[in-house]
C-alpha positions as CSV (number, residue, x, y, z in Angstrom):
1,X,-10.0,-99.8,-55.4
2,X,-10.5,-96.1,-54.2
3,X,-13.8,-95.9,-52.0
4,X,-16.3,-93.2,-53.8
5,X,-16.3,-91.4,-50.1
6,X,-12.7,-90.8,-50.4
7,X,-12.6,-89.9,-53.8
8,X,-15.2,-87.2,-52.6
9,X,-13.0,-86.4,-50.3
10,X,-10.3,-85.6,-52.4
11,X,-12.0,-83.7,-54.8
12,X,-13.2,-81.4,-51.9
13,X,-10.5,-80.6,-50.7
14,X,-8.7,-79.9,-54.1
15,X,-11.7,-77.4,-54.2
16,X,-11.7,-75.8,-50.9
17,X,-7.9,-75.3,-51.8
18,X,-8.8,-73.5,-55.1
19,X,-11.4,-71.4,-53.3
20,X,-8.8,-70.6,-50.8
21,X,-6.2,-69.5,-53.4
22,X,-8.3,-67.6,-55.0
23,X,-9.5,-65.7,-51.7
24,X,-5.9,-64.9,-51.2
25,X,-5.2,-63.5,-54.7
26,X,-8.9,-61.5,-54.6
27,X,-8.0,-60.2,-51.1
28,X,-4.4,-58.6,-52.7
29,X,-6.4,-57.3,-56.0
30,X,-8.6,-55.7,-53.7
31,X,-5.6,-54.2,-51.6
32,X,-3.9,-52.6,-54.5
33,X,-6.9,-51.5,-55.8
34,X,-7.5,-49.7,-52.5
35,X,-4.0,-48.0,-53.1
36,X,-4.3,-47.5,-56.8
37,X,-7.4,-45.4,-56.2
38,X,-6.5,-43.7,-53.0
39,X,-3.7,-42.1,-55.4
40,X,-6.3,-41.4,-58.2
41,X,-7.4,-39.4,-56.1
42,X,-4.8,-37.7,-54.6
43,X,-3.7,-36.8,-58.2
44,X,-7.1,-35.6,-59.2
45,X,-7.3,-33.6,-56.0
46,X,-3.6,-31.9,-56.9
47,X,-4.8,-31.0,-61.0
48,X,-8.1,-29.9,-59.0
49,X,-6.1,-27.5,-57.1
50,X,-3.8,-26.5,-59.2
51,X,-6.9,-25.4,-61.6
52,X,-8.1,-23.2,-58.5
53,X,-4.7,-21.7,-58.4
54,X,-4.6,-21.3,-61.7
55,X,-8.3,-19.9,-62.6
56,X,-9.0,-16.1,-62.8
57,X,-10.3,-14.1,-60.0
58,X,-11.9,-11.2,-62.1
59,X,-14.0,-11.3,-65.1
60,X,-13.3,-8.6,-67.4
61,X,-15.1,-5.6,-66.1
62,X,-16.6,-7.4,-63.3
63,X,-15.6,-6.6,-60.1
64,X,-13.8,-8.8,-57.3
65,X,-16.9,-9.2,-55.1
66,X,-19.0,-10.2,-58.7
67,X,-17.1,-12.5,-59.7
68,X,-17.1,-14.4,-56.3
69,X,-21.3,-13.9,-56.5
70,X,-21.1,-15.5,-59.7
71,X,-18.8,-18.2,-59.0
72,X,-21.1,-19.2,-55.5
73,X,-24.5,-18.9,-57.1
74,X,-26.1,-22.5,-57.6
75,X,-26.6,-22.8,-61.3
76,X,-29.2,-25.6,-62.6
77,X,-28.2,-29.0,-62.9
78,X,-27.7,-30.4,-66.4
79,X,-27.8,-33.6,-67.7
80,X,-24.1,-34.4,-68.5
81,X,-22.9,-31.7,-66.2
82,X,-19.3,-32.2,-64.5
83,X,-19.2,-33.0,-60.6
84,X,-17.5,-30.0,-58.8
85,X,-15.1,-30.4,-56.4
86,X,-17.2,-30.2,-53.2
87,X,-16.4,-27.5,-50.6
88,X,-18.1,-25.8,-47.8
89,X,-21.5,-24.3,-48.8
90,X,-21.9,-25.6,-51.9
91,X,-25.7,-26.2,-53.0
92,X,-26.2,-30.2,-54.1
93,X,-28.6,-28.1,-57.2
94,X,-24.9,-27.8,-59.0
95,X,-24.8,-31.5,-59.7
96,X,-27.0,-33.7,-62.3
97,X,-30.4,-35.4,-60.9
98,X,-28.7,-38.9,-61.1
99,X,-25.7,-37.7,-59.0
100,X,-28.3,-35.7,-56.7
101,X,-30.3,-39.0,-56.3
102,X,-27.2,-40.6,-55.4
103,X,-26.4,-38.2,-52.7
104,X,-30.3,-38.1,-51.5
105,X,-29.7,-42.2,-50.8
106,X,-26.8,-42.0,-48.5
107,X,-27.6,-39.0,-46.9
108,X,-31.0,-40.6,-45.3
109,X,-29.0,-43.4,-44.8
110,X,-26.2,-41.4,-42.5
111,X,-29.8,-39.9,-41.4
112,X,-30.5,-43.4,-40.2
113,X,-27.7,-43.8,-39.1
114,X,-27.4,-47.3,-41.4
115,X,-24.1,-47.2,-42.9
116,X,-22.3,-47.5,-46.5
117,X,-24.1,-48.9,-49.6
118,X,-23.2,-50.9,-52.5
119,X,-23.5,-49.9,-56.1
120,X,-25.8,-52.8,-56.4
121,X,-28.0,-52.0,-53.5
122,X,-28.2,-48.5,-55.1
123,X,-29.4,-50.2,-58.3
124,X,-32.3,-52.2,-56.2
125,X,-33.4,-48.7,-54.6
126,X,-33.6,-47.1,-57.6
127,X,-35.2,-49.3,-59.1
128,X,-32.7,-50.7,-61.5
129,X,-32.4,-54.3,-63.0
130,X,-29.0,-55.3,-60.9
131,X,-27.4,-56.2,-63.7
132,X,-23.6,-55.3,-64.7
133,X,-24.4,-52.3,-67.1
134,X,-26.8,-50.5,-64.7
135,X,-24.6,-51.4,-61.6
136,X,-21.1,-50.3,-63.1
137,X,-22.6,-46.8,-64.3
138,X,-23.7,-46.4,-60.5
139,X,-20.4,-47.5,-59.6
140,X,-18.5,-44.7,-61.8
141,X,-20.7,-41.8,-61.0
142,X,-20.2,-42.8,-56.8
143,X,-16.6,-43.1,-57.5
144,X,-16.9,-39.8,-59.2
145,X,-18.1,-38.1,-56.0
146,X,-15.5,-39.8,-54.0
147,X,-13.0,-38.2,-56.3
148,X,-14.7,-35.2,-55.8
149,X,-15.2,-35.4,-52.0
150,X,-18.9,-35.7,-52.1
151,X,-19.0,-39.3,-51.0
152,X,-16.0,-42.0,-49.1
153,X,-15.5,-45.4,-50.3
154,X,-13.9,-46.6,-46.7
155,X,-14.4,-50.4,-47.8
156,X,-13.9,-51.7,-50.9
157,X,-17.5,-50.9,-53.3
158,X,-19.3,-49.2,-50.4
159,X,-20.3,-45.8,-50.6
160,X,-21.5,-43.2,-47.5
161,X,-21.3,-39.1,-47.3
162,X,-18.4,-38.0,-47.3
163,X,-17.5,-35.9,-43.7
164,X,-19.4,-32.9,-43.9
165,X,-21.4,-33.2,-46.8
166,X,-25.3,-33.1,-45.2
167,X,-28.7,-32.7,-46.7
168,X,-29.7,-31.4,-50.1
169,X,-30.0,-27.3,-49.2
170,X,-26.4,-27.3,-49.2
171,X,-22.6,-29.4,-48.5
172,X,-22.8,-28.5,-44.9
């Protein structure tokens, strides 16, 4: 008869195997994933280009320097506004006041000098309940900026400034 020690035994190391396995397969998912979104974003980088090649310079009737006057004046920030490509100059007022929050967050943290954030830490400072509807909506607005340039993911769910976006007068 099988001692109950043993039999322990065997049981944990069947699960320390499973755990293992599962490790393995979570660290490829989270490799391809890394890929997968690194060319998201090259392809929404290439239609966002290709819509400033495309765009008009001039308004009718409005003159070249105007229309570049218009295009660089912060405009207020709406609720569902779109997140703008993020460039040189550009006033954080031209994004939504969840977005701006988000970008107020990491940019004390860079301050600080305190490194990347999670979508759920973001969720604790913000007071949030951390749980998966509150967490994932962080998650898609931060991988919004990324896809904008406005934040990087360099690991995996953890979000910092992206290099030279700074404090909220402006993105430089």
């Amino acid at each position: 008869m099988p001692s109950v020690v043993g039999l322990l035994e065997q049981r944990e190391v069947a699960a320390r195997r499973r755990v293992d396995g599962l490790r393995e397969e979570a660290d490829r998912v989270q490799a391809e994933l890394a890929v997968a979104e690194r060319e998201w974003r090259e392809w929404a980088i290439a239609r966002s280009r290709v819509g400033e090649v495309l765009a008009p310079v001039d308004e009718p009737g409005q003159s070249h320097a105007q229309a570049e006057e218009t295009s660089s004046a912060p405009t207020a920030a709406k609720s569902k506004s779109q997140v703008p490509m993020w460039r040189e100059g550009l006033a954080w007022s031209v994004l939504s006041v969840d977005y701006q929050r988000i970008l107020t967050v990491l940019a004390d943290r860079d301050r600080l000098h305190q490194g990347p954030l999670a979508c759920q830490e973001l969720a604790v400072l913000f007071g949030l309940d951390a749980v998966p509807s509150k967490v994932e909506a962080l998650r898609s607005k931060a991988k919004r900026l990324v896809a904008r340039g406005w934040l990087a993911e360099r690991q995996p769910g953890r979000f910092m400034l992206a290099a030279g976006v700074a404090g909220p007068g402006g993105g430089s």
